[in-house]
N, C-alpha and C positions, 0 to 999 in steps of 0.2 A: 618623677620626671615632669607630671603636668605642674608641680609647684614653682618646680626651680625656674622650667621655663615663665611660668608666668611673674616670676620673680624678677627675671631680666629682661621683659620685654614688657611690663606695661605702659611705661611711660617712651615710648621713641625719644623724647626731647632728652630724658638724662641717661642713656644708654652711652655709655662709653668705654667699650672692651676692646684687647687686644686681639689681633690676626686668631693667635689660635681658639681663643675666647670664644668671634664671633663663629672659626668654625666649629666649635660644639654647639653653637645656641644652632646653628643652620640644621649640623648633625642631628641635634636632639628635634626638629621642628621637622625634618625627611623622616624621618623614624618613625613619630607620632601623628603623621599628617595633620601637625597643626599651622593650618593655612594662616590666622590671621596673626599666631606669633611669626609668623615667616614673613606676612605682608610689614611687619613692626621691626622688623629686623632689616628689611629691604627700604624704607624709609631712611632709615638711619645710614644704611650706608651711599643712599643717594647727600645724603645731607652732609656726610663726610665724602664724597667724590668716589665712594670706592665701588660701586655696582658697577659700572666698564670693569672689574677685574674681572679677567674668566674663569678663575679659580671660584668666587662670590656670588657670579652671574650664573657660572652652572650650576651651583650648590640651589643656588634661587630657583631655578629652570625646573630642576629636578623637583625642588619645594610644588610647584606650583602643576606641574604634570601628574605627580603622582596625587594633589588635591583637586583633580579633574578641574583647573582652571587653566583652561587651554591657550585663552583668549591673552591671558595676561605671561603665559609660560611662552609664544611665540613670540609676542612683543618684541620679549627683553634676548629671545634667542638674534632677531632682526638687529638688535641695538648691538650687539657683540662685536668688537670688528674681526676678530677671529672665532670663529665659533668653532669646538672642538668637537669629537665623536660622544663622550660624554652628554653635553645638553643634546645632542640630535637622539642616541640614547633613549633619553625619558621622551620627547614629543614622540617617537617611533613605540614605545612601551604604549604611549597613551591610546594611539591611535590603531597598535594590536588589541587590547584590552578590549577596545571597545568596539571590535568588528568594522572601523571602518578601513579598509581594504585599500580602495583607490588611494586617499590621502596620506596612507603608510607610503605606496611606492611612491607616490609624488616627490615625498619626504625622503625617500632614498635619494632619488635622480637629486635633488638639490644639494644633499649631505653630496654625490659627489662630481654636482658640478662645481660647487665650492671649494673642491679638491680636499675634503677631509677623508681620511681612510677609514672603514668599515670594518669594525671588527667581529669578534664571534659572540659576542653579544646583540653587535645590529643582523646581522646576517637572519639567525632563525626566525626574527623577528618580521624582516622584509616575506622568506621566503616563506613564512607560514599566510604573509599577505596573498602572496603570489598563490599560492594553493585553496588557498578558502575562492579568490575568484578566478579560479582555472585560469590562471595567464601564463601561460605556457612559455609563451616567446621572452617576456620581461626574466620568470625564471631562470633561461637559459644563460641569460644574460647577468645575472645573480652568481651563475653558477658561475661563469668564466671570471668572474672579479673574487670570489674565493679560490678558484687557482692562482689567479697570480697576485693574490696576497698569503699566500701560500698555508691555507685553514683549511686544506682540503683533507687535512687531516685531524681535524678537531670533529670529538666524536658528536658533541651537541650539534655544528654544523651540519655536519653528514646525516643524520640524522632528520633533520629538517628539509634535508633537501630530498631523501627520500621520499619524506610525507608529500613534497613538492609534485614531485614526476609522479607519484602513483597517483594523487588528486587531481591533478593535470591529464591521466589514461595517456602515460610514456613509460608505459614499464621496461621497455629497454633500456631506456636511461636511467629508470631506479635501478635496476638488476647491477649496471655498470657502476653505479654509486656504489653499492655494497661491496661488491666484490674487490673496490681496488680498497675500499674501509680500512684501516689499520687496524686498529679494536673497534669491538663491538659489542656492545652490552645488550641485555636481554631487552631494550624499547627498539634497539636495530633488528633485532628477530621479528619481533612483534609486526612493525610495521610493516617489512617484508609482508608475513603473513595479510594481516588485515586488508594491502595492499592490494595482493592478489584474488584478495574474496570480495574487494569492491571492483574487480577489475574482471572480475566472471573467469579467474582462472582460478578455480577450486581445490581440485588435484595441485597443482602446485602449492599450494597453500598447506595443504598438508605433508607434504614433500620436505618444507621447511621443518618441520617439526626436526626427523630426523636429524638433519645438518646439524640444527643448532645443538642438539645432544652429540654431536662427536664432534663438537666445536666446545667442550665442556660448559656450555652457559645451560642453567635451570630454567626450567617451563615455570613461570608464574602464573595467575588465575587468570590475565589476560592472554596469556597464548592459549590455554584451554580451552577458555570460553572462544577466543576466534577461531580455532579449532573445530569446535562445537558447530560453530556458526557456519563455516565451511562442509560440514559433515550435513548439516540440516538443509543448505542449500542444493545438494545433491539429494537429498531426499532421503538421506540415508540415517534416519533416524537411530535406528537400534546403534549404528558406532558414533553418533553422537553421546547416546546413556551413557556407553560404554567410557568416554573419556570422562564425562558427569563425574560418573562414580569413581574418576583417578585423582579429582580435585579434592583435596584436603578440609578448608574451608571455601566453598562454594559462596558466593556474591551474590545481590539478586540479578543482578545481568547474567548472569550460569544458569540461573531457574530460570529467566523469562527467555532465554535464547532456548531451550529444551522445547520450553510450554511452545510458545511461535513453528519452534520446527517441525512438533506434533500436529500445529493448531492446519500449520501448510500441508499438509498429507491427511486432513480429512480425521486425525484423529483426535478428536476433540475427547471423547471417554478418556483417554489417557492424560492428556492436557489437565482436566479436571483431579486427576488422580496426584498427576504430578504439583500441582495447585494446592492440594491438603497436605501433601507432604513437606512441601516447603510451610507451609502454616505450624503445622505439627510439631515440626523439629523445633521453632521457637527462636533458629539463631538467626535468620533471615525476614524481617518483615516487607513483604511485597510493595511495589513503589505504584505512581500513576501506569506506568505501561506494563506492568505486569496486572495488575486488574483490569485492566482496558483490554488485554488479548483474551482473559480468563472469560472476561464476560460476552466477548466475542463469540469464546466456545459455547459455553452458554446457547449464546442464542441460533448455532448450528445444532446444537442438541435440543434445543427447546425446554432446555433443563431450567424452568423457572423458577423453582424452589431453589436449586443451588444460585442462581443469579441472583435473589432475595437475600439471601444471605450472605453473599458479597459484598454486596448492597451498605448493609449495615455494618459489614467490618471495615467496608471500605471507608466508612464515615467516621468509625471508633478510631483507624489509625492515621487517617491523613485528614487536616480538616477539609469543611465542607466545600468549600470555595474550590480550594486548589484539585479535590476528588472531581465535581462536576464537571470545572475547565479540562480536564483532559480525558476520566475516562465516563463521562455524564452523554455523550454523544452514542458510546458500547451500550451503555444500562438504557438508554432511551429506547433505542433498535432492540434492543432485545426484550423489553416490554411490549413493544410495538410486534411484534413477531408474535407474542403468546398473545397477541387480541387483549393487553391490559391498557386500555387507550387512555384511563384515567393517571396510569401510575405515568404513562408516559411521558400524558402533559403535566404532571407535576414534576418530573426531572426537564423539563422542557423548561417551563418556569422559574427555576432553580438556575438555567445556564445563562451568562452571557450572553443577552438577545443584539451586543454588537459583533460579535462575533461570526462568519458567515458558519461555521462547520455547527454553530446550535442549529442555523434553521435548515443544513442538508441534512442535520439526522433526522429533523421533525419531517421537513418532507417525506425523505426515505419510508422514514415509519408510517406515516399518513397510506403511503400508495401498497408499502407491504398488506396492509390492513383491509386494503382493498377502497381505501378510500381517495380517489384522486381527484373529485371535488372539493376537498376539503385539505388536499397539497396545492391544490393550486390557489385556492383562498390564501396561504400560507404563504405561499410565493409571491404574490402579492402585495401580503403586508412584510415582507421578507423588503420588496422595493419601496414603498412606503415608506420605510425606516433609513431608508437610504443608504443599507446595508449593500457592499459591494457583492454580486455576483461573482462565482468563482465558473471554474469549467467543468467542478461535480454538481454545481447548481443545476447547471444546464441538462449535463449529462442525465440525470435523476428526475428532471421534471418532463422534457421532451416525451416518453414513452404512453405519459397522460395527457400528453395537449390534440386538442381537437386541431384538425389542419390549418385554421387562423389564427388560433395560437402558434403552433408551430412555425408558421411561415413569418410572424412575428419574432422568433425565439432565432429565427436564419439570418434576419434582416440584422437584429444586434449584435451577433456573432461576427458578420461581415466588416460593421463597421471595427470592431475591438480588436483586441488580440487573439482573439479565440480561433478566428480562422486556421491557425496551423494546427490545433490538438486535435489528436487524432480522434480522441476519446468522445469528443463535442459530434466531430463529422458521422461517427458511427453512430452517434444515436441520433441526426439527424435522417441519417440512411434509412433508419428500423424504423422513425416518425411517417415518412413520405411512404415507407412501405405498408404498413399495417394502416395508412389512411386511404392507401389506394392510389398514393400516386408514384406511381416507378419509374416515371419519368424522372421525376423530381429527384427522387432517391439513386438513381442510375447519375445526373448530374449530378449530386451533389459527392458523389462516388470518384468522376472523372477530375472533378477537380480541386480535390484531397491532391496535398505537398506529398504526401508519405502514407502509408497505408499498415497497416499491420493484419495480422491473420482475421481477426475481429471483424474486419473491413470487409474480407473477403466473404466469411462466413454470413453477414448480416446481408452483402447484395445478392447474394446465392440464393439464400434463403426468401429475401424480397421477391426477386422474379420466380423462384417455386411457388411460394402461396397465392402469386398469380397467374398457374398453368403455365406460363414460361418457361418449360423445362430444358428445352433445346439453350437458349441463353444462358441457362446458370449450368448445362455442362460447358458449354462455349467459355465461360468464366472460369470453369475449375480448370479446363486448358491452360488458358491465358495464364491461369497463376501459378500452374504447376512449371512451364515454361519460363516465368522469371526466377525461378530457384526457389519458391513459395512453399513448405512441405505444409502438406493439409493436415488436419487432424479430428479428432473424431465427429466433433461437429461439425469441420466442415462437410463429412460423408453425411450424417444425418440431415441436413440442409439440401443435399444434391439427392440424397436418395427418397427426401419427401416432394421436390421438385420433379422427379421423375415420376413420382407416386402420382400428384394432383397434375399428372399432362399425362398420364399412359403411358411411357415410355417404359414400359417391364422389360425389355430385353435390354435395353441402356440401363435399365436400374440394376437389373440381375449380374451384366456383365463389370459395375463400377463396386456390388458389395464383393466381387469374389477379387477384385482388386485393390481392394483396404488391405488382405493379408499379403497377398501376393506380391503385390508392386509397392507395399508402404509398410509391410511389418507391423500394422495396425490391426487388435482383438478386436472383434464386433462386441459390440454390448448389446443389452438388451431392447434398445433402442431402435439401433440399427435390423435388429432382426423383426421390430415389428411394424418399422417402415417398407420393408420384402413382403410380408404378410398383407399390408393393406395394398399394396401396389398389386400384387396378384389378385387378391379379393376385388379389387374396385378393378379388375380387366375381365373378373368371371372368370380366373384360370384356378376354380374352388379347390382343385383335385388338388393341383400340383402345392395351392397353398397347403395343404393339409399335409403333405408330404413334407416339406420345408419345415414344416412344425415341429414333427415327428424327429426331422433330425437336427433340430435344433442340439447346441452343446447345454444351452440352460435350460433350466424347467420352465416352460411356457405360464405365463398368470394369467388371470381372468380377463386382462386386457386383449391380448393374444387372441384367447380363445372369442372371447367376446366382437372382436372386428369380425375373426370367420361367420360366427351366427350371425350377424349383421347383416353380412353382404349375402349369406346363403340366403336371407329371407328375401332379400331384394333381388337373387337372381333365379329363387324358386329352386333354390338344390334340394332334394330331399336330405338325397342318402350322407352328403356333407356336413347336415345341419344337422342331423340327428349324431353323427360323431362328435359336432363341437360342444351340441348341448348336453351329450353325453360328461364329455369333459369339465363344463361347465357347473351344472349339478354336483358333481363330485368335489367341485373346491367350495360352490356355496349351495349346500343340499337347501339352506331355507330362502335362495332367493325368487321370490314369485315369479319376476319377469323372464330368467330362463326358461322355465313351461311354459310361460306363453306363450313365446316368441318361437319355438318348437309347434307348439299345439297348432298355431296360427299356420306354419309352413304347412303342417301336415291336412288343415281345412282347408288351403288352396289348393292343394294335390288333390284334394277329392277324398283321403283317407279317414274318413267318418271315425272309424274305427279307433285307429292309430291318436286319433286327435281327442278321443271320447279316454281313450286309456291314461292318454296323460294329464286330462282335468281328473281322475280319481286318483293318481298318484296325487294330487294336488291337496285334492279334498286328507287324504288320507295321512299329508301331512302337516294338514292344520295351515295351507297356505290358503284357501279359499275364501273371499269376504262373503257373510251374508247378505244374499239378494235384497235389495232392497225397495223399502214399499211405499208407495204413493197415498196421500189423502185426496188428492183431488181429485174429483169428480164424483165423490164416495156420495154426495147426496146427506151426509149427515151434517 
């Protein structure tokens, strides 16, 4: 093919073929995208008069569209005097192809202000525009010009316009697509489905399954895996496997949708499990975001020998460039979490330093590490480089900035776009808070666009660690009154604000209303914010009581607040229960006899307090007295 054409077209001056001639040499030059035989053939026919044909000009049109040269394929569309659906066609192909959105519909509206008709080949093409920038309204209007061109039944169309309304969040009007559908092949199921799992309707989504089997169309690996994906979104792991293991040959999108569904329910053991198993089998090799979840898990388990060795398979099969770019941000944080601060900044090193998501994972890991001197060092040459700020920048460095920074970090929020993310506001909320100023933090709360549960929980929590207790129930009002349901944190937030202001009979009466009024399990948390609210009001006894009936087994935390405050409010007969309790989970820790011993020397009980330095001695908890040289005179 490349011969013949070069055969006929290298000389434009002596080119001289027939109608059907030049349309093979066009045919063969569309085919092969060869641009510059098509610019030699388009020579020629301007030098014979014939490029005004529209048959020539579109075959040209199409040449030059499909060889990404825009500039000269609109030209010659403008030169046309009739331009057909065909050349609009390929400019409409080009400007799909290549995500540019706006310029598709432009390109429609002009194909039909020009009065050329739209066929089902322009159509998915317009409406996948319409869909990629949720244009909802132009859609509609898409849709009404495939009725009354009467494609409303062409299954490619329908089809497209599905993806349309569900991308758009109109699922009534996909629903009404489908159903008036003539046929429907197994990508109209699909979409349905995927549809409704982007669209937070879950159960329905699976609902689909059904239909489409007594509609006799076969589940292929995409509806399983959106299946899957639906089942994991519900949280419902175990019938996610369960469809896994109905998949024939499984895809690695079927493994990383499993691995993800486990990694979101905290089950990362299994994640990892399911991780060797795809390796093992050998017919799946893992992509960027299947190692980038794995390693995620990882660094929830702390599992850093298996991250090590991710590490290096992940280098064996993808190369090094392209592994870093996308899951080198995972391996970073997850060195950074095991305290490997060298391995860290060598994948630091390794990443795209223009890229902003290299230097949030270096921050991120810097602060995990405990070091937020040396994140914000980082953050600085993050601006230095003139690397754009994102709103995880912000989000991730805030929590480290001393109040000039921070107030800094507000001032450039305000000016940019940032001001509406919610994400940015709440960790300005948790800055003003833990710096001490809740004024700040309360405005900067009041005027938040939009607020989400985070919102709630972070100014709650602000005015609790400042005795403001009255305020953050006053809060939990306010937001349970706008339809706001709370959740577990936001009780731990209210019931530590009631803790550090006194408020035990408002804390008492809000934990037995977590199960009551909100069908919410206490956890262990919550029951040991009850415990220090009593212990810090001196109501020892009744703490102790509380304990006792606790659903979980109390830990040394537990126990340990009660010794605490018994020492501080001189309980005896309390403090010898706790440290009773105490001892028993750690028989060799020295400071529980102390702190006993000590109670019992304030009481006056020689005795009692002489007993428990020989329990001490006797079990090797005692240091040897030690002895001074000075003043010894030698």
């Amino acid at each position: 093919m490349g011969s013949w054409l070069r055969s006929h077209t290298a000389t434009p001056k002596t080119l001289s073929l027939f109608p059907s001639e030049l349309n093979s040499v066009l045919q063969a030059c569309s085919a092969s995208k060869a641009l510059n035989q098509g610019k030699q053939v388009h020579q020629q026919l301007v030098v014979n008069g014939s490029h005004r044909n529209p048959f020539f000009a579109t075959k040209l049109i199409q040449i030059y569209a499909d060889c990404d040269d825009l500039h000269s394929a609109q030209l010659l569309l403008h030169q046309v005097s009739q331009p057909n659906v065909f050349a609009f066609t390929s400019i409409l192909g080009f400007y799909s192809r290549h995500g540019l959105t706006h310029q598709c519909i432009e390109t429609y509206a002009e194909l039909r202000f020009k009065g050329v008709l739209p066929d089902g080949y322009v159509f998915p093409k317009v409406l996948k525009a319409c869909a990629q920038s949720a244009c909802l309204k132009t859609g509609a209007v898409v849709h009404k010009d495939v009725i009354v061109l009467g494609l409303k039944f062409n299954l490619h169309v329908c089809n497209s316009m599905l993806d349309m309304y569900f991308k758009c969040g109109d699922v009534g009007s996909a629903a009404r697509v489908f159903d008036e559908m003539a046929e429907r092949d197994v990508f109209s199921w699909n979409s349905m489905m995927s549809g409704y799992v982007c669209n937070g309707l879950l159960e329905r989504a699976v609902e689909v399954l059904g239909f489409m089997r007594l509609d006799g169309c076969e589940p292929d690996v995409v509806t399983w895996n959106t299946v899957m994906d639906a089942y994991c979104r519900m949280r419902l792991c175990c019938e996610a496997s369960r469809v896994f293991e109905q998949i024939k040959d499984p895809n690695v999108i079927s493994w990383t949708t499993l691995i993800s569904g486990y990694s979101n329910v905290g089950r990362h053991d299994v994640c990892l499990g399911i991780f060797r198993k795809m390796v093992n089998a050998g017919m799946v090799f893992p992509d960027v975001d299947a190692l980038s979840g794995i390693l995620a898990s990882c660094r929830s388990l702390g599992a850093l020998a298996s991250g090590k060795e991710i590490h290096g398979y992940g280098l064996k099969i993808i190369s090094g460039d392209a592994f870093y770019k996308s899951a080198g941000a995972a391996l970073l944080t997850l060195y950074a979490s095991c305290r490997r601060h060298n391995a860290a900044e060598n994948v630091f090193h390794t990443m795209d330093k223009s890229d902003v998501v290299t230097w949030n994972a270096m921050i991120f890991g810097l602060i995990d590490m405990g070091l937020g001197h040396l994140a914000l060092e980082c953050f600085r040459q993050m601006q230095g480089r003139g690397v754009k700020i994102d709103h995880t920048t912000i989000s991730t460095i805030l929590p480290v900035c001393d109040l000039r920074c921070g107030k800094q970090i507000h001032a450039y929020v305000r000016k940019t776009n940032f001001n509406c993310m919610i994400p940015v506001y709440n960790a300005l909320i948790h800055m003003y808070s833990i710096r001490g100023c809740i004024a700040y933090a309360y405005s900067s709360f009041s005027t938040m666009v939009a607020r989400d549960l985070v919102s709630w929980n972070t100014i709650i929590g602000g005015f609790g660690i400042h005795g403001l207790g009255q305020t953050a129930l006053k809060l939990l009002r306010e937001m349970s009154d706008l339809g706001i349901r709370p959740d577990l944190v936001t009780f731990s937030s209210a019931l530590s604000a009631c803790s550090h202001s006194g408020l035990v009979d408002d804390g008492i009466e809000l934990f037995y209303r977590m199960t009551k009024d909100f069908g919410l399990t206490p956890v262990k948390e919550h029951f040991s914010c009850v415990v220090d609210m009593l212990a810090r009001a001196g109501r020892l006894e009744d703490a102790f009581h509380f304990i006792n009936q606790m659903p979980l087994e109390p830990d040394k935390y537990i126990w340990g607040a009660l010794l605490a405050a018994c020492q501080e409010h001189q309980n005896v007969s309390v403090g010898k229960l706790a440290a009773e309790k105490l001892i028993s989970l750690e028989p060799q820790e020295a400071g529980h006899y102390v702190t006993l011993s000590n109670i019992y020397s304030k009481a006056g009980r020689w005795n009692d307090a002489s007993r428990i330095r020989k329990m001490m001695e006797g079990q090797g908890l005692l240091k040897p007295s030690g002895h001074s040289l000075v003043g010894t005179g030698s």
